[in-house]
N, C-alpha and C positions, 0 to 999 in steps of 0.2 A: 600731246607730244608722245614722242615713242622713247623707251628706254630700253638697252637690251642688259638684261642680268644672265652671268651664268646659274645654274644651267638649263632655267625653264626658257629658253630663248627669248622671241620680243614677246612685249609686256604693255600692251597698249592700256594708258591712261586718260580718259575724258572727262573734261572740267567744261559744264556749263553754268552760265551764269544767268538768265533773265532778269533784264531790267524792266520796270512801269516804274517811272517815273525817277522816283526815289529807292522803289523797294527792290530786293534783289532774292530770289529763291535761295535756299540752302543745294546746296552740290549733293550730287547723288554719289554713292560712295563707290571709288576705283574697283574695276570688271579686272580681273583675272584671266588671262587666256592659258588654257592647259598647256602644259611643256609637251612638242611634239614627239615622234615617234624618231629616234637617232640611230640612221643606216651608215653603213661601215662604208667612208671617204676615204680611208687612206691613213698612212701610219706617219710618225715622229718619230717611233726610234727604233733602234734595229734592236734586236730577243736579244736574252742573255744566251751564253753559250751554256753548255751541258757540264757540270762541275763531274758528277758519274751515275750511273745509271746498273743496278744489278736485280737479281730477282729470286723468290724464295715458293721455292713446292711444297707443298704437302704429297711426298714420296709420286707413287705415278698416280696421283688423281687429280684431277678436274679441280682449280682452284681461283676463287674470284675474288679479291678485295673490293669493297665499300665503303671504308672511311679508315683515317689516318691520322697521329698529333704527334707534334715534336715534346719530349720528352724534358723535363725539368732539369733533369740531372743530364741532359743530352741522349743523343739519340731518336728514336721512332717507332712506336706502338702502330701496328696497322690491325684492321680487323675483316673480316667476309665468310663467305663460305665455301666447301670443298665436299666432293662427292668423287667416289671410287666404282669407277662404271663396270671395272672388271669382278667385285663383289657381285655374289647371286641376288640379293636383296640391299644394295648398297643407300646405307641412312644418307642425308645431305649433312654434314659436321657445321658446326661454327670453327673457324679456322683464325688464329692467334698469332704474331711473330711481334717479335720486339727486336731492331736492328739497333748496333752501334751508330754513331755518328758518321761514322765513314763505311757504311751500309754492309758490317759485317754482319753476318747471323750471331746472336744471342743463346734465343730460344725462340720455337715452334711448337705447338699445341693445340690439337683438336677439339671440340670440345659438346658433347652429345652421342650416343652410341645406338640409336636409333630414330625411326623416322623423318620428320622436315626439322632442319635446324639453323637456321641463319644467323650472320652475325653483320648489323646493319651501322651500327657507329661505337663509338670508343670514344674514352675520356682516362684523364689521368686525374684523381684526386687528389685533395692536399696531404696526404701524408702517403703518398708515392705509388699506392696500390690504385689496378688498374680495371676499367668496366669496359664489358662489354656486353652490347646495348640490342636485342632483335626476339627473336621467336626459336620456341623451343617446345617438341611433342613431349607429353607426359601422359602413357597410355595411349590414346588414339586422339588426345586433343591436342592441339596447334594452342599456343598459350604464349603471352608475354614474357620474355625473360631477359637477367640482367647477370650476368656471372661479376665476380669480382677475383682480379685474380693477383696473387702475389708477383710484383716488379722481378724481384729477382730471377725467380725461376719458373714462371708460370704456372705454379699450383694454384689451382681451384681454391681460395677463401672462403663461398658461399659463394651458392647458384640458388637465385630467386625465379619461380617463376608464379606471376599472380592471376588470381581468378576471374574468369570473366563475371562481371559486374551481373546482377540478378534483373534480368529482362533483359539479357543481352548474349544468351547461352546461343547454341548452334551453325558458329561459323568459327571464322579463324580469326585466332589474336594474334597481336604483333606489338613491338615498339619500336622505332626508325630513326628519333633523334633524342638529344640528351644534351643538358650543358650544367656548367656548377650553378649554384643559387646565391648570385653576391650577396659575401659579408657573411656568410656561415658554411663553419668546416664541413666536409665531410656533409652535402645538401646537394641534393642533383633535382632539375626537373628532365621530363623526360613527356615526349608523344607516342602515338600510334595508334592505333586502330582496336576495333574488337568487332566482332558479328562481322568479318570482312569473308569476302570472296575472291575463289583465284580468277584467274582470267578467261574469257571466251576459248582458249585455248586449252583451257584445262590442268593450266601450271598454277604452282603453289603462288601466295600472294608475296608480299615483301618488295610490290614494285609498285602497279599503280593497282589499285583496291579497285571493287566493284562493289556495291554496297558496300556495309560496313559504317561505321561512326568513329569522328575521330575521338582520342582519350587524352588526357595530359595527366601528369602526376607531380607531384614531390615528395622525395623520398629524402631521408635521414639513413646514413649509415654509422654504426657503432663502430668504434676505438680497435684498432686488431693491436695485439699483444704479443709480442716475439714473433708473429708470421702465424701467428696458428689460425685455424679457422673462427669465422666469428658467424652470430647472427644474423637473418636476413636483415635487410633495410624495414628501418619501419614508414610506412602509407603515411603521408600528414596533411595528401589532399587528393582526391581525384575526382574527376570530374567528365561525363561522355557528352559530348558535344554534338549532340542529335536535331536540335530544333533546324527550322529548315529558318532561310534568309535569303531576300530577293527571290524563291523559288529554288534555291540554290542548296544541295547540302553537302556539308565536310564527311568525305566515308574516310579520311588518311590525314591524321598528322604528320609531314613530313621533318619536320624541322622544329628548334624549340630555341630560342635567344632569352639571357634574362639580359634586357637592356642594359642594367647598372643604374636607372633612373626611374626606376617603381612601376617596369613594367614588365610583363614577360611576352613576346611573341610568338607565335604558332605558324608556321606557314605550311598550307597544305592545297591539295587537290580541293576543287570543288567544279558538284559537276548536278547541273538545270534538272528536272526531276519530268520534262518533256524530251529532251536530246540526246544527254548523255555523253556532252559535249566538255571537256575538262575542262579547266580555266585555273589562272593562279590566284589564290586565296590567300588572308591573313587575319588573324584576330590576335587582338590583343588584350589581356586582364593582369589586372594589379597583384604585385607579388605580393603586399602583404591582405591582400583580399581575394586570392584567386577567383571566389565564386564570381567576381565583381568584373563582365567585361565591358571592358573601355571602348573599344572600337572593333567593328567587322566587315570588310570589304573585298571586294571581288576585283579581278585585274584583268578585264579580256585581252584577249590578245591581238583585237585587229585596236582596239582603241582604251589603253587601262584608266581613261576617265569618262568611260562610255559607261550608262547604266547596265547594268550586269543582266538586262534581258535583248542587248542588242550585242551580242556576240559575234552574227551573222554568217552566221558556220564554222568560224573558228575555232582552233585549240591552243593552249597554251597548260603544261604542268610546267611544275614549280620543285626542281630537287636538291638543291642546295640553298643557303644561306648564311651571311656573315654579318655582323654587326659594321655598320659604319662610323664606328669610333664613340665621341662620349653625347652624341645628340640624341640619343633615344631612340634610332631610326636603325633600318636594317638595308643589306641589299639582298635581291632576292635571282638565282641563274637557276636558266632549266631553257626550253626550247617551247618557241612555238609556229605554229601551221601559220604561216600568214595566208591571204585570200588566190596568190598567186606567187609564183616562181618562174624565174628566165626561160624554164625549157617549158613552162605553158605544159608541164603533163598531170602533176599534182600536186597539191600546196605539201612539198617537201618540207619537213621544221628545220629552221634554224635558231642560230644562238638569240639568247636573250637575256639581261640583266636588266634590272628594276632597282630602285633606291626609293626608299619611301621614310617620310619623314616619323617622326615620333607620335605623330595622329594619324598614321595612314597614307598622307598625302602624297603621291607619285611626284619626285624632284625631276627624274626624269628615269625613259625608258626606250633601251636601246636593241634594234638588231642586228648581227652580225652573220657573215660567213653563208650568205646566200648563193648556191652554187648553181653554176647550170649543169655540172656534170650528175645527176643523179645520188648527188650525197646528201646525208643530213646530220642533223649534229643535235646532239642531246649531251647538255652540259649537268654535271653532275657534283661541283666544286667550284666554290669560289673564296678569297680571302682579303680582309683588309691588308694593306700592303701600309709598312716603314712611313710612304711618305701620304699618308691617307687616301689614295686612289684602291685601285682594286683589278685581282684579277682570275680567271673562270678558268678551268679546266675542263675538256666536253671530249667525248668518243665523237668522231668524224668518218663516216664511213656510209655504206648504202643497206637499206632494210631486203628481206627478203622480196619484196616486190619488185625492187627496184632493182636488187641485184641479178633480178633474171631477165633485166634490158639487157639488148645489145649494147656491151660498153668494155674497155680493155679491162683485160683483169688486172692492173694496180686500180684503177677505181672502184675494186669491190673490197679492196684488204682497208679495215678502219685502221685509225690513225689516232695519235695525242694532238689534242689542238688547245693551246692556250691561250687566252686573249686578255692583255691588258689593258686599262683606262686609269685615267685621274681619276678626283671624288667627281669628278662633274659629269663623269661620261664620256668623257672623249679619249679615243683610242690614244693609243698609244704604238703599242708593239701587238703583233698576231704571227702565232706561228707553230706549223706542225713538225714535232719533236721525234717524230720515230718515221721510220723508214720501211717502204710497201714492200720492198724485198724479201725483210725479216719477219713477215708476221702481222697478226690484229693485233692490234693497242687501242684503249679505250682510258682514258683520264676519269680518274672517280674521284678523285678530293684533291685537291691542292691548300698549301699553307705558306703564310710566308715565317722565313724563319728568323728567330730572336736576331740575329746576327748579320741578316741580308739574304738574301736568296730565296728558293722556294724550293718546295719538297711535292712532288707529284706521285701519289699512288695510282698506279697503272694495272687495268688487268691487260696480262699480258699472255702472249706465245712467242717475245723474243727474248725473254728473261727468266731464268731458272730454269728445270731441266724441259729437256724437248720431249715430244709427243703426248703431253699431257692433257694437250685441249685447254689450260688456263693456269696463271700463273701469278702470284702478288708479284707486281714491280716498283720500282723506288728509282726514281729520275731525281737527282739534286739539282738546280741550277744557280749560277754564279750569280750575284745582283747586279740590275741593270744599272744604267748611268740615271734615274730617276729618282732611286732610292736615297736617303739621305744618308 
């Protein structure tokens, strides 16, 4: 008989029975058929409209945000990086803003005065002070570092940056994501990389690693005292996640979830050690046993319950991730190459979300926003939504190859592209929020907020001042009619 459950679709069940005589076999036990691949049919409800939308420079320099969180006392902490191209030797800064509620400016603050310095996610701890999470030079090395900085005014508390690990000296460190540690104050675990490499291009890393291993930590910070500076965080675990798997090795922790159900997960790049081909990765280890992992698996992209040496030319990274509420499970958005696309010129990426259960197991895994016009879409943000569905923010635009087809130029200016779903996968709403007129916009983090709505950090050139080449922006939207 056939049963169909959402959302792994049909679910075929076979009951035989043989008889001789009297006797009858025991039943073989119910087959599983994988949940397929879910391409974008069509919408149910129309976007929320734009509550407002503004944006914050760092004076006339080059400025990119990376990650974003609505604030306890209200408000929005964003965090990225900024470079000032008319300096003779201009450092890359970690770049700071903490807006009101109603996206007024606060404070803005740089943070590094030489070298490469990124600034890759942000978190608000429990007693109000604020981290920021990436890579920072000390001398001429590229090194992990985590600033902690006073809510109110943006001062420096303590800037940590840690050592790379002994056998693991002469490349570049970084850290990428971070989340609190349930059930203890003032506890963060935190990813990223070390012995990494920048790209074939010859830019700094902070995006997708080339070698490199991935790292995880947890880290304890001490009590601050009237605002004054405190202590670094002290180390209570790390761990470099070097061994190889299916052939497969982690050079990039992207992401870091602690479940709330004794687990933590790590979602990261993993990329065949013949190809060089990326794919989405996840492992998972026990928080009160970090060294101890639970589960390690691969997510190709033409089939995420295909064994992870049948990829078949495919790519799929992995750059965002949100918890899926209290099941242990996480969802995972980022883009991938599927084997073809409508204009038949090259497997363009498109959107991608993954839900996978609290062992690993893909619920289901969906693509979206497959275009014929020469565009692609690399999502970089997603969030559990009020009524438990979920929904991705991604930069929508054409790469340099592609933008040197013959095509109008609004199809080369990128765009904010949202995409919402229920928990089960199925769309909901899709839709791009900025306008080709004004400028590139690219979606870096999306959240939804205490209250209803969503908050989109934007790099942007139609938000804060003009000619700068990149700008933090901050999109609010109203909540949709799905929300409870």
């Amino acid at each position: 008989m056939t049963l169909t459950i959402s959302p792994c679709g049909p679910i075929t069940l076979f009951f035989f029975i043989c008889v001789f005589s009297v006797t009858a076999t025991t039943a073989p036990p119910a087959t599983t058929a994988p949940p397929p691949i879910k391409f974008s049919t069509g919408f149910s409800t129309a976007p929320p409209p734009i509550k407002f939308s503004t944006g914050f420079s760092n004076g006339n320099c080059e400025a990119h945000p990376h990650d974003g969180v609505e604030l306890s006392a209200g408000g929005f902490f964003m965090v990225g990086d900024s470079v000032c191209y008319d300096d003779p030797a201009p450092p890359r800064v970690q770049f700071a803003v903490k807006a009101g509620a109603d996206g007024s400016l606060e404070w803005k603050v740089p943070l590094g005065d030489s070298g490469y310095n990124y600034g890759k996610n942000c978190l608000e701890l429990q007693d109000g002070s604020l981290l920021v999470v990436g890579a920072a030079t000390v001398g001429s090395t590229e090194l992990r570092s985590m600033h902690r900085l006073d809510a109110n005014s943006g001062a420096t508390l303590s800037h940590t940056t840690f050592p790379t690990p002994e056998g693991y000296e002469g490349g570049l460190d970084g850290l990428m994501g971070a989340d609190l540690v349930f059930g203890e104050d003032l506890s963060v675990w935190v990813t990223g990389y070390v012995r990494g490499e920048g790209s074939e291009e010859g830019e700094e890393a902070m995006f997708l690693i080339g070698g490199g291993s991935m790292v995880a930590m947890k880290l304890k910070f001490p009590v601050v005292v009237d605002g004054d500076s405190v202590s670094d965080p002290k180390v209570l675990f790390e761990r470099v996640f070097d061994e190889s798997s299916d052939g497969f090795t982690t050079p990039q922790g992207m992401r870091v979830l602690d479940t709330q159900t004794g687990s933590v997960i790590v979602v990261s790049t993993a990329t065949p050690e013949d190809d060089g081909l990326y794919q989405m990765s996840a492992i998972s280890f026990s928080s009160s046993e970090p060294s101890k992992t639970l589960w390690r698996k691969i997510y190709p992209a033409n089939d995420a319950n295909a064994p992870a040496s049948q990829t078949n030319g495919t790519m799929s990274h992995p750059y965002a991730m949100s918890t899926s509420g209290k099941d242990g499970g996480c969802v995972i958005a980022g883009h991938a190459y599927p084997e073809s696309t409508p204009n038949k010129v090259e497997p363009l990426p498109v959107g991608r979300m993954l839900r996978l259960d609290a062992n690993g197991k893909v619920l289901w895994d969906s693509r979206f926003r497959q275009d014929p016009d020469d565009h692609n879409v690399e999502c970089y943000g997603v969030s559990l939504t009020l009524d438990g569905g979920f929904i991705a923010t991604c930069g929508f635009g054409c790469m340099p190859e592609t933008c040197a087809r013959p095509s109008s130029e609004e199809n080369k200016v990128w765009q904010v592209l949202t995409h919402r779903t229920d928990g089960d996968g199925n769309e909901l709403w899709e839709n791009l929020y900025t306008d080709t007129s004004k400028g590139n916009n690219a979606g870096e983090n999306i959240i939804s907020l205490r209250e209803g709505g969503y908050a989109i950090f934007i790099d942007s050139t139609s938000w804060g001042d003009e000619g700068t080449g990149g700008n933090f922006g901050l999109m609010v939207l109203e909540s949709d009619s799905n929300e409870p």
